[in-house]
C-alpha positions as CSV (number, residue, x, y, z in Angstrom):
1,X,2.8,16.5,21.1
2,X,1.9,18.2,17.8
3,X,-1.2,16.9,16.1
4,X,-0.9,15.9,12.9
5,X,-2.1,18.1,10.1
6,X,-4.7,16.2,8.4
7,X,-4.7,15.6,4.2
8,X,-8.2,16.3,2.0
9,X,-9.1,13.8,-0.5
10,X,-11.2,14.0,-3.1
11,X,-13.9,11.3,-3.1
12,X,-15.3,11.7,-6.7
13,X,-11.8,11.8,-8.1
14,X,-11.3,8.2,-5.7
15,X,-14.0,6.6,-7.0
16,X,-12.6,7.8,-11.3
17,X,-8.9,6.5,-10.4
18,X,-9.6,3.1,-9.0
19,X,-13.3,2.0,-9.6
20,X,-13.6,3.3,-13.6
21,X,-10.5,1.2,-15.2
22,X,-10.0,4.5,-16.9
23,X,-7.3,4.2,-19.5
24,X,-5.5,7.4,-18.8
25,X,-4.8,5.7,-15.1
26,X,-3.7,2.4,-16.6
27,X,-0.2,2.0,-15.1
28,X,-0.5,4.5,-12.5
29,X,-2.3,3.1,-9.8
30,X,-0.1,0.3,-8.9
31,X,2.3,3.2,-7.7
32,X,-0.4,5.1,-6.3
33,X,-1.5,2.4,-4.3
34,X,2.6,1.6,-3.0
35,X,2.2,5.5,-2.1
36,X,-0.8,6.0,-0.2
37,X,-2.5,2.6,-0.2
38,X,-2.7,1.2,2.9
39,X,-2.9,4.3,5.0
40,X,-5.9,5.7,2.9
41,X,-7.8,2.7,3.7
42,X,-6.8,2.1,7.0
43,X,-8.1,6.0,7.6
44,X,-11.2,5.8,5.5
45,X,-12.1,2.8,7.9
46,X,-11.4,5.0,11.1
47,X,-13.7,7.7,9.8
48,X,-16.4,5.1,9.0
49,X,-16.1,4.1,12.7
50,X,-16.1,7.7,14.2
51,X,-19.0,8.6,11.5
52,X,-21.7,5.8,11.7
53,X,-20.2,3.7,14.8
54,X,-20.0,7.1,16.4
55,X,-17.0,6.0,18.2
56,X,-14.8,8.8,19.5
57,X,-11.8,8.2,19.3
58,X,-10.1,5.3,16.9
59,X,-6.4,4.8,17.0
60,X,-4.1,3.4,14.2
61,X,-1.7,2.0,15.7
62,X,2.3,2.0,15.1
63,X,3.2,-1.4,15.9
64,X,4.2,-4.9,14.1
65,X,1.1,-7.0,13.4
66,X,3.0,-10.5,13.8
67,X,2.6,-14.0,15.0
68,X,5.3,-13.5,17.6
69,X,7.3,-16.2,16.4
70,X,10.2,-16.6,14.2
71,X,9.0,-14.9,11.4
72,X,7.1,-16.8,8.6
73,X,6.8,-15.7,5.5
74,X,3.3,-14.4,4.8
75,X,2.2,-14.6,8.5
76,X,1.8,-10.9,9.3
77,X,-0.6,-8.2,9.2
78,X,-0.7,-4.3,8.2
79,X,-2.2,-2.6,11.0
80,X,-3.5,-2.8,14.6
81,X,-6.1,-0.8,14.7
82,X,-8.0,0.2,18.2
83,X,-11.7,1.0,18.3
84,X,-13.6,1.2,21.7
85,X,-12.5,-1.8,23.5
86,X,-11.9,-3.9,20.1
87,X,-8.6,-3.9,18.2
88,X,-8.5,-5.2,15.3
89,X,-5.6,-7.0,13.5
90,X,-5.7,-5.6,10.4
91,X,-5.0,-6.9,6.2
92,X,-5.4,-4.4,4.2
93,X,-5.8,-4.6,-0.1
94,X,-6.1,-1.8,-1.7
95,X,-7.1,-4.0,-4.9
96,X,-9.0,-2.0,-7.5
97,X,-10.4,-1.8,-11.2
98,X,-6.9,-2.5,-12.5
99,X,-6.9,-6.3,-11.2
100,X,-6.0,-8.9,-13.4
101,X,-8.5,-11.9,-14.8
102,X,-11.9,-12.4,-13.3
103,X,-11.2,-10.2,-10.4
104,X,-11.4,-7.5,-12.9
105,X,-14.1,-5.2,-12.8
106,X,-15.8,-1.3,-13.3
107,X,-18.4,0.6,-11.4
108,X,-18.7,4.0,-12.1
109,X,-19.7,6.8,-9.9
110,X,-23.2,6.8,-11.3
111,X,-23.7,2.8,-10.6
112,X,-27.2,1.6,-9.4
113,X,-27.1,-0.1,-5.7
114,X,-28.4,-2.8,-7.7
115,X,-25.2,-2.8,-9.8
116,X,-23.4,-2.1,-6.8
117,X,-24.7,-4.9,-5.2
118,X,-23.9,-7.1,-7.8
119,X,-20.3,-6.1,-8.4
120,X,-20.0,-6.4,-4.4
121,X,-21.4,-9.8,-4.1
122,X,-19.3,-10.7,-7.0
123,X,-16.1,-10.3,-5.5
124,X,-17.6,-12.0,-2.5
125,X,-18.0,-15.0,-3.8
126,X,-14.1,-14.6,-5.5
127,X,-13.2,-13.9,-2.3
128,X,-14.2,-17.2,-0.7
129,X,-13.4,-19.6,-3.5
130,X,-9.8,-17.5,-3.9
131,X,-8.8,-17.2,-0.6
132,X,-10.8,-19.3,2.0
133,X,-12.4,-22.6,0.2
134,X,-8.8,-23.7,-1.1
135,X,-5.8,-24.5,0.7
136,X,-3.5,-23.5,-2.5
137,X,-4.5,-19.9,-2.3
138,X,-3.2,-19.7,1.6
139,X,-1.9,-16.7,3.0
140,X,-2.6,-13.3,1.2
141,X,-5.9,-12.8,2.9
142,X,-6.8,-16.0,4.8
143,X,-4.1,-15.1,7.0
144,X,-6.1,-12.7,9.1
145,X,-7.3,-15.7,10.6
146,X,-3.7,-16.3,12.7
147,X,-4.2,-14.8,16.2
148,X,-1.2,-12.4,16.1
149,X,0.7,-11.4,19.1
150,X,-0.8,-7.9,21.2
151,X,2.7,-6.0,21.6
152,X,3.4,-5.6,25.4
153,X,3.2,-2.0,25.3
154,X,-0.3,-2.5,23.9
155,X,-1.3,-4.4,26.7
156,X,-0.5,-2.5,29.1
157,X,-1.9,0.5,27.5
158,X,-5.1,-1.4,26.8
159,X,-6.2,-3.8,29.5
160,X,-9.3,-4.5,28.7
161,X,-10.1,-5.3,24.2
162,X,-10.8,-8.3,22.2
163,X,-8.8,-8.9,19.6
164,X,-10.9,-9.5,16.3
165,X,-9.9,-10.2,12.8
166,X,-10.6,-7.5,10.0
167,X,-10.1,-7.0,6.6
168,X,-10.2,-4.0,4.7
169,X,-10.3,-3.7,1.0
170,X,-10.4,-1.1,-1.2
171,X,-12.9,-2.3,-4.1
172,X,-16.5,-3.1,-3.4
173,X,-16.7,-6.6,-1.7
174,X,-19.9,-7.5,0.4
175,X,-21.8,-10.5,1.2
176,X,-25.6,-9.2,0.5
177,X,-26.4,-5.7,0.5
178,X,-24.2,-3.1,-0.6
179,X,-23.3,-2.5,3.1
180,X,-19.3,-1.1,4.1
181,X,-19.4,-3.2,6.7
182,X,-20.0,-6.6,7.4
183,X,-19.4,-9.6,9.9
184,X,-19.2,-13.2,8.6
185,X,-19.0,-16.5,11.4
186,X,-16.2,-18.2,10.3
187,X,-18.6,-21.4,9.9
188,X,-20.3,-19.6,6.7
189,X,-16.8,-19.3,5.2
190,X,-17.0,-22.5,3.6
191,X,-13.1,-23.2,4.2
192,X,-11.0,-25.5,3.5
193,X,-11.1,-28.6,5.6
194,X,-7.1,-28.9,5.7
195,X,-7.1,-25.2,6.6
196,X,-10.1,-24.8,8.7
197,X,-7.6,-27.3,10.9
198,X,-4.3,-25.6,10.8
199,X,-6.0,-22.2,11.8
200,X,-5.9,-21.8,16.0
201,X,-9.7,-21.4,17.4
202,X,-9.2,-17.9,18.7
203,X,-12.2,-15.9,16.6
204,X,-15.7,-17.0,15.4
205,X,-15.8,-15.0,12.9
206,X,-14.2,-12.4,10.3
207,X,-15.0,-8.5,9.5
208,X,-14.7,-7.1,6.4
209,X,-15.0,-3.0,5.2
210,X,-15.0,-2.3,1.6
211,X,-13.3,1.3,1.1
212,X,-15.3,1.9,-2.3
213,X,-19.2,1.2,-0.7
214,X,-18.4,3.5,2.0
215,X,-17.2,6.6,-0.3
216,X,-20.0,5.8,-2.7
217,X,-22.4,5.9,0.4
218,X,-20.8,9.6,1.8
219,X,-21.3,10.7,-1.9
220,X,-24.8,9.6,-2.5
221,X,-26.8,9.7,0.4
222,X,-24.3,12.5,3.1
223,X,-23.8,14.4,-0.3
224,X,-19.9,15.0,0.3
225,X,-17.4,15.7,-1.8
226,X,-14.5,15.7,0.3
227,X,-12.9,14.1,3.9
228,X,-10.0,15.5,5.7
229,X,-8.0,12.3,7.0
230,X,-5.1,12.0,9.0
231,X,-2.6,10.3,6.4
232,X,1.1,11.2,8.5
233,X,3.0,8.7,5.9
234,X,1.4,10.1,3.0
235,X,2.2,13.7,3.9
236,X,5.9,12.8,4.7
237,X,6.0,11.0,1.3
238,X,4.9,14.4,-0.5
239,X,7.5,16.3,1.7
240,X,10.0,13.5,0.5
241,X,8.9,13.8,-3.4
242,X,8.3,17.9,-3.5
243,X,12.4,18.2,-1.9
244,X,13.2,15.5,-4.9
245,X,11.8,17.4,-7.5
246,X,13.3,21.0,-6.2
């Protein structure tokens, strides 16, 4: 099988388009994000893995994320993604500066970790009054919760993982430090009573990555300017756009 050809990004420039609410990008990264949103972040969090979780191999997988059941609206995911003998079921938001009302913010690329931590803890706190303390809000992130169904092919391909619940965002979201990663027990979510009982008991507890910490933290302290990541949809899209524009 011929490997995929990986794509370079540019972290600084990353950081400018959706951390800075720069103007000149006001209107842009809406599109940007349809184009290359969710399979940027679901790569940046498999080289996060393979870099500081020194996992070898981490596979993104090409399969439904669903209940199994007649489709619901709302009720499925973006991505199973397989690391060690964990897979994650996987919602990804590619959310940025650009966000409307309070959930609107801007960290440069020179930010403090103290300002850092604040903006992260910030969103944090949005996150679980938005999306977990009220029933209203249901769905666009809470849903992670829903124990999806493992395809069968996945099964028999890996006998032996845990399914565990993962969200990925691409602004800077963390509970304390300034940390990528993080692991909350469900029982510090604070959530809603009515929903704390419709969700099934499968996990004890919710991870979250933050896309922006991580690239902040491979600029600062590794001192890179670059990451080659395999991005196969995003390189198809080009191919698709650069035959459009012949």
């Amino acid at each position: 099988m011929k490997k995929n050809k990986k794509t370079r990004v540019n972290l600084i420039k990353l950081i400018e388009v959706f951390d800075e609410r720069n103007d000149i990008y006001k209107g842009h990264t809406t599109p940007i994000i349809g184009f290359i949103g969710e399979d940027l972040n679901a790569a940046i969090f498999a080289d996060y893995l393979i870099r500081r979780g020194k996992i070898k191999n981490v596979e993104i997988l090409p399969y439904p994320v669903n209940t199994g059941q007649e489709r619901v609206r709302g009720r499925e995911l973006d991505r199973w993604i397989k690391a060690g003998n964990i897979l994650y079921q996987t919602e990804i938001k590619s959310w940025c500066s650009f966000l409307a009302g309070k959930g609107r913010y801007k960290l440069p690329l020179g930010a403090t970790e103290q300002e850092m931590k604040e903006s992260a803890n910030k969103k944090w706190e949005i996150e679980l009054n938005e999306h977990f303390n009220n029933i209203k809000t249901f769905g666009k992130v809470s849903k992670v919760l829903d124990k999806m169904k493992v395809p069968d092919d996945l099964i028999k391909k890996f006998k032996k993982v845990e399914v565990e619940p993962l969200v990925i965002h691409w602004m800077p979201i963390s509970k304390k430090e300034a940390m990528p990663f993080s692991r909350t027990k469900l029982k510090d979510l604070g959530l809603d009573k009515k929903f704390a009982k419709q969700i099934q008991k499968d996990f004890t507890a919710v991870n979250y990555f933050s896309c922006s910490l991580y690239i902040r933290e491979l600029i600062n302290k590794d001192k890179r300017k670059y990451l080659d990541l395999d991005l196969p949809n995003v390189s198809e899209r080009v191919n698709i756009m650069e035959k459009l524009m012949k």
